[in-house]
LUMVOZA-220017 format. One record per residue: residue number from 0; x, y, z of N, C-alpha, C, O in turn. Coordinates in steps of 0.2 Angstrom, whole numbers. Example, Ala and Ser with C-alpha at 12.3 -4.5 7.8 and 13.67 -1.06 7.14 Angstrom:
BEGIN
> 0,66,-28,39,62,-22,39,66,-16,39,71,-17,42
> 1,64,-11,35,68,-5,36,64,0,39,67,6,40
//
This chain:
BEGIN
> 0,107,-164,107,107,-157,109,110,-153,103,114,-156,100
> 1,109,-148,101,110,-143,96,117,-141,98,118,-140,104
> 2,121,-140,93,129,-137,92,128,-131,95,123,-129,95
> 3,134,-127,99,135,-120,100,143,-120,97,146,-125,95
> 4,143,-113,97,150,-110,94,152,-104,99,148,-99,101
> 5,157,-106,101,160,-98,105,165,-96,100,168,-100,96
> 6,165,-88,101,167,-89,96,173,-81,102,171,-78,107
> 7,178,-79,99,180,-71,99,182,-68,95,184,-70,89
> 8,181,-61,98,183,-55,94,191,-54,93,194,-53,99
> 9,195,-53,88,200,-51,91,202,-43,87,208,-41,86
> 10,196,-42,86,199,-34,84,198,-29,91,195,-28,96
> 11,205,-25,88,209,-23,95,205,-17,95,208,-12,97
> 12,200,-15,94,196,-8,92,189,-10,98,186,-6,102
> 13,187,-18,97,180,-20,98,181,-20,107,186,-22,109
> 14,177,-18,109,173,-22,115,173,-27,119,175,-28,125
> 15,170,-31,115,166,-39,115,172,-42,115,176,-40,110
> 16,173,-47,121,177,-50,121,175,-59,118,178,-61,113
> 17,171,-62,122,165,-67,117,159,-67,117,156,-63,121
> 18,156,-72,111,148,-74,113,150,-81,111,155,-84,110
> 19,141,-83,113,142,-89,111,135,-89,107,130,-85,107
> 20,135,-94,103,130,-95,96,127,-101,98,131,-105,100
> 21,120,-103,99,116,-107,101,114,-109,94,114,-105,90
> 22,113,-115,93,112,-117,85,103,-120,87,100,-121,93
> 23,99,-120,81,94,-125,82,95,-131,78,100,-131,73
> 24,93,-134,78,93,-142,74,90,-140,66,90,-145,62
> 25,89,-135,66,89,-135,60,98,-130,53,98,-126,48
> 26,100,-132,56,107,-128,56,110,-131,52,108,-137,52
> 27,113,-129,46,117,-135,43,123,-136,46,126,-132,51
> 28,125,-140,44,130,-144,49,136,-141,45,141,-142,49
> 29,138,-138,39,143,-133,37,143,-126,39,147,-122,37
> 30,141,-125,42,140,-116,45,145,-119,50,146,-125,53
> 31,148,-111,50,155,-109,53,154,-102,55,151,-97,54
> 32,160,-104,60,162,-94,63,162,-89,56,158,-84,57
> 33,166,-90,50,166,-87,42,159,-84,43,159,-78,43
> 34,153,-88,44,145,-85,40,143,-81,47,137,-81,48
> 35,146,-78,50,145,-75,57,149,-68,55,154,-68,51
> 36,145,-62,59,149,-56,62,149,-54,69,146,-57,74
> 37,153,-48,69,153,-48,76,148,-43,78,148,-37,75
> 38,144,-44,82,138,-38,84,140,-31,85,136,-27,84
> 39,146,-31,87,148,-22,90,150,-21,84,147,-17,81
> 40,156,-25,82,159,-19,77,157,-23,70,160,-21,65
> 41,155,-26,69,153,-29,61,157,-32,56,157,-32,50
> 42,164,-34,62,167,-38,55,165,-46,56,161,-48,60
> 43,170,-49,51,168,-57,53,176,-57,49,174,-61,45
> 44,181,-55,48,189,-57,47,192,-59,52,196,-64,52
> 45,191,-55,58,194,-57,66,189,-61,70,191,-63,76
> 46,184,-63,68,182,-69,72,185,-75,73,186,-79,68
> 47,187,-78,80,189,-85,81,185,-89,85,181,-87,89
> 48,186,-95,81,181,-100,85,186,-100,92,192,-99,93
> 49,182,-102,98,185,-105,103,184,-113,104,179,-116,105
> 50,192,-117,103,192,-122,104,193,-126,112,198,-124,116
> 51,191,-130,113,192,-131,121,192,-138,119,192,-142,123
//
């Protein structure tokens, strides 16, 4: 089954509390929350992955 990533916002300005990142198998297996922004407000410095 292909990888996801939750990930959160934590700028205090955004919206969007989480998403989640649905990967396909063709994913490299180094992509990270880093190569990601956030939809509403456009940054990618405040993004956390969510670890469970």
């Amino acid at each position: 089954m292909p990888a996801t990533l939750e990930v959160v916002c934590e700028n205090e300005d955004c919206t969007l509390d989480m998403f989640e990142l649905h990967y396909t198998y063709d994913m490299p297996d180094d992509v990270g929350v880093s190569d990601f922004e956030c939809p509403y407000c456009d940054t990618t410095e405040e993004l956390r992955e969510v670890e469970l």
